[in-house]
N, C-alpha and C positions, 0 to 999 in steps of 0.2 A: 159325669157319671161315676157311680161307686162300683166295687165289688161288693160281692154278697155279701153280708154280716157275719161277725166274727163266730155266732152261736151256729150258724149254717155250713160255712166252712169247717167247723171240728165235727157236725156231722157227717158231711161228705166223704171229708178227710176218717172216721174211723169206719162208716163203712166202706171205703173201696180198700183202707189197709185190710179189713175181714175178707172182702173177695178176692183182694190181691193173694190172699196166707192159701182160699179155699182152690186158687189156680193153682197156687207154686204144689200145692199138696196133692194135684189131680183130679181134682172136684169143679171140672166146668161150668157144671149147672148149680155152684154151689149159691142158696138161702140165707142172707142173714140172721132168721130166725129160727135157722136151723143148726146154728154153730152155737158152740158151748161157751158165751161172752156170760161174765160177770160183772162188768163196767156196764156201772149205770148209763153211760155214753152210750155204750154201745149197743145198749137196749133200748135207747131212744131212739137210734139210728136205725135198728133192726124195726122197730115200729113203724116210722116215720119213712123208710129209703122203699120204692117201689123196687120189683125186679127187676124192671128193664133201665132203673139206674143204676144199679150195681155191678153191670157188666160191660160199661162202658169204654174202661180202661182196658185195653190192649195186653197180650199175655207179653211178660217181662221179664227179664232176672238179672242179675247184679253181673256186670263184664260183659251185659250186649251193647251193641252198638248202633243207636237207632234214631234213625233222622227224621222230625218234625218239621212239616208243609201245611200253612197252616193260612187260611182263608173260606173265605165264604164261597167257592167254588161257584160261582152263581152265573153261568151254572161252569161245572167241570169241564176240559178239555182236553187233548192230544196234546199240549203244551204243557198244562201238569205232569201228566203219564213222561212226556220224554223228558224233561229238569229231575223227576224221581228215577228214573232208572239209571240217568248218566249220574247222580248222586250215591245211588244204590253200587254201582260196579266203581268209578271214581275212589269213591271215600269206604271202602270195601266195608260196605251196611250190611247188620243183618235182616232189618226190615223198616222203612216208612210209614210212621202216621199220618194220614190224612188228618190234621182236623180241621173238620168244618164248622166253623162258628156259626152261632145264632143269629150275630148283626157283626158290625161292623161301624166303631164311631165315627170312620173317617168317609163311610159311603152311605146313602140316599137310603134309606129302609126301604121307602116306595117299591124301588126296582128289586127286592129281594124275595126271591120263590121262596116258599117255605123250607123250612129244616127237612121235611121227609122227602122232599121229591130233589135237594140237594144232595141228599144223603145217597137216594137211589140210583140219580144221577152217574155220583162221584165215583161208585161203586162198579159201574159198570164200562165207565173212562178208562180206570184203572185197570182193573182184569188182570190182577198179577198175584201170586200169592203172598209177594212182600211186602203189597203195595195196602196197608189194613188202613179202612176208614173207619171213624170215630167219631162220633159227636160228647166228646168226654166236658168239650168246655162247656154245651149246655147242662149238663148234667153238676157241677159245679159253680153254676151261676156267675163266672168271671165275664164282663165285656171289655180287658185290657189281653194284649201277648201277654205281658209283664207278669200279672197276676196267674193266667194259665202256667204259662212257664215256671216261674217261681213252684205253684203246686205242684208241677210234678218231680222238680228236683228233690221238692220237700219229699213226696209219694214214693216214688223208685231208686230211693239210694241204691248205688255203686252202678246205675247203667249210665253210659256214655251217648248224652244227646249231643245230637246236632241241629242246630235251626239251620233251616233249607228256606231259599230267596231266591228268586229271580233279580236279575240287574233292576228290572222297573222298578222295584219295591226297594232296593237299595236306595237309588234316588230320592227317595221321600222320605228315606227310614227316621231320619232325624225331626221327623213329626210326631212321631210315634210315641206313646206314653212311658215315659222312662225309657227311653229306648238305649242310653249309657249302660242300665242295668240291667236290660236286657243283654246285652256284648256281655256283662259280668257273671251270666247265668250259665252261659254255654257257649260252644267254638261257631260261629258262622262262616255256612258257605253263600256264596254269591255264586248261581248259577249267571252263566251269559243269556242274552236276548236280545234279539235282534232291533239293532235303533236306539240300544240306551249301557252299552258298552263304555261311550266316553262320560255320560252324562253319571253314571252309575259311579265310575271311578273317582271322580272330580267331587261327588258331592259332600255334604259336610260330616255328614257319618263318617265314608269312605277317610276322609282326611282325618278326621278325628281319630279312625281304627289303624290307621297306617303305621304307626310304629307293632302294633301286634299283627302285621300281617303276615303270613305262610307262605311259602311259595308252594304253589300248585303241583311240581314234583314232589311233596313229602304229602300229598295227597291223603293217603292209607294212613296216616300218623292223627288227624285232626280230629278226632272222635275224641283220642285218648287224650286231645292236649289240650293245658290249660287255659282257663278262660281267663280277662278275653283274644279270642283268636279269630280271627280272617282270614278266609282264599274266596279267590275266584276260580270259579271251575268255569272249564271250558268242553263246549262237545259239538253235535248237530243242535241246531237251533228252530225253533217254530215261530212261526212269525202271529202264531193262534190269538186268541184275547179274549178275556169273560168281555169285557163292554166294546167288541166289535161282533162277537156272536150275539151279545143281547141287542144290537141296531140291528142287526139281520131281522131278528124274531119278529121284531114291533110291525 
C-alpha cells in the first residue's frame, strides 16, 4: 500500500496550512474560498477541499504540548479514556488527539465499523475536553503512522508531539511501517497494560530504543525532548480490548 500522491498531499497540505492561519487568527468557521489566497495552489485546493475537510485538524500553536493515540478505535473504550488521561496529567499535556484511522494495514478490514459511527463512538468514550477526536488521517489519505506522523510535524511546526502506546502495541511495534523513523519523528510513551508489561519491554523495538530511554521520574520533560525518546509510564490499568469487546458483540 502507498500514500496518497505527491499532487494530493500539497493539496491537503495548503489547504489545512489556510485553515490552520484562519484558526490561529479566530476565524473557526473559516472558508477556503473565502480567504484572500493568490497561489495558484491554493486556488486549486480552495476548489477542490470540501468543508468538512478543512477542519479536520485540531486547534494548535507553536510551544503546546500534545499527545497523539492513534488507532482504529474499533470500537472505542474505557481503556483509551484511562492510557489518555494518565498520559494527559503524567507528561503534563495540554490536549490528546484521538485519531481514528480509516483502516488499518495490520488488521482484517472485515471487522471494521465504519469511520462515522467510530468516530461517534470515540467521541463519546472520551467525554473530556482534552480528550479531541479527529479523523484528520482520512482527510489526508495516509494508510501508514509514519506518513500521518511525518505530516503533521511537517503541518504544526514548533508544537511538541508525543505518540501515545499502550504496552500491547509496543510489542508488535517493530512491525510497523518504518517504525525506526517513526521513534525519529517524536518522544514515545509506552503506557502499561495489563499482561504485556514483560513482553512489551523485551521486545525488539523496546531493545532497539533502550539506549534513548527516559526515566519515568523526568516524566513532565518528554514532550519537550529530543527525538528519539522513550518511557514507560505507569498508572491504573484496564484490562478492556477493542477485539475482546468485538467477540462480545458477534
Amino acid at each position: 500500500m502507498t500514500s496518497v500522491d505527491d499532487e494530493g498531499l500539497r493539496l491537503a497540505d495548503e489547504g489545512l496550512r489556510l485553515a490552520d492561519e484562519g484558526l490561529r487568527l479566530g476565524a473557526p468557521d473559516v472558508i477556503l474560498h473565502q480567504m484572500n489566497t493568490t497561489s495558484p495552489l491554493a486556488q486549486k485546493a480552495a476548489a477542490q477541499a470540501p468543508r468538512s475537510a478543512i477542519m479536520r485538524l485540531p486547534r494548535h500553536a507553536p510551544g503546546m504540548r500534545i499527545g497523539l493515540l492513534g488507532g482504529s478505535f474499533n470500537p472505542a473504550h474505557e481503556g483509551h479514556r484511562l492510557i489518555s488521561l494518565i498520559a494527559l496529567r503524567r507528561l503534563n499535556l495540554d490536549c490528546i488527539w484521538w485519531l481514528v484511522t480509516p483502516g488499518n494495514p495490520l488488521k482484517q478490514a472485515s471487522e471494521l465499523v465504519d469511520l462515522p459511527t467510530r468516530l461517534k463512538t470515540s467521541a463519546q468514550i472520551a467525554n473530556h475536553p482534552a480528550l479531541i477526536i479527529s479523523d484528520f488521517e482520512s482527510t489526508i489519505g495516509t494508510h501508514f503512522t509514519y506518513d500521518t506522523l511525518r505530516h503533521l510535524t511537517q503541518r504544526c511546526a514548533g508544537v511538541n508531539f508525543v505518540w501515545l502506546m499502550g504496552a500491547d502495541n509496543l510489542a508488535s511495534f517493530h512491525l510497523w511501517y518504518r517504525w525506526r523513523d517513526i521513534a525519529r519523528l517524536m518522544p514515545l510513551a509506552v503506557i502499561d497494560r495489563p499482561g504485556n508489561t514483560l513482553r512489551a519491554s523485551h521486545s525488539k523495538a523496546a531493545l532497539y530504543l533502550e539506549k534513548y530511554r527516559i526515566e519515568e521520574a523526568q516524566s513532565r520533560m518528554l514532550a519537550c525532548a529530543p527525538a528519539p525518546a522513550l518511557m514507560f509510564v505507569h498508572g491504573p490499568r484496564s484490562a478492556q480490548s477493542s477485539t475482546a469487546l468485538r467477540a462480545q458483540m458477534r
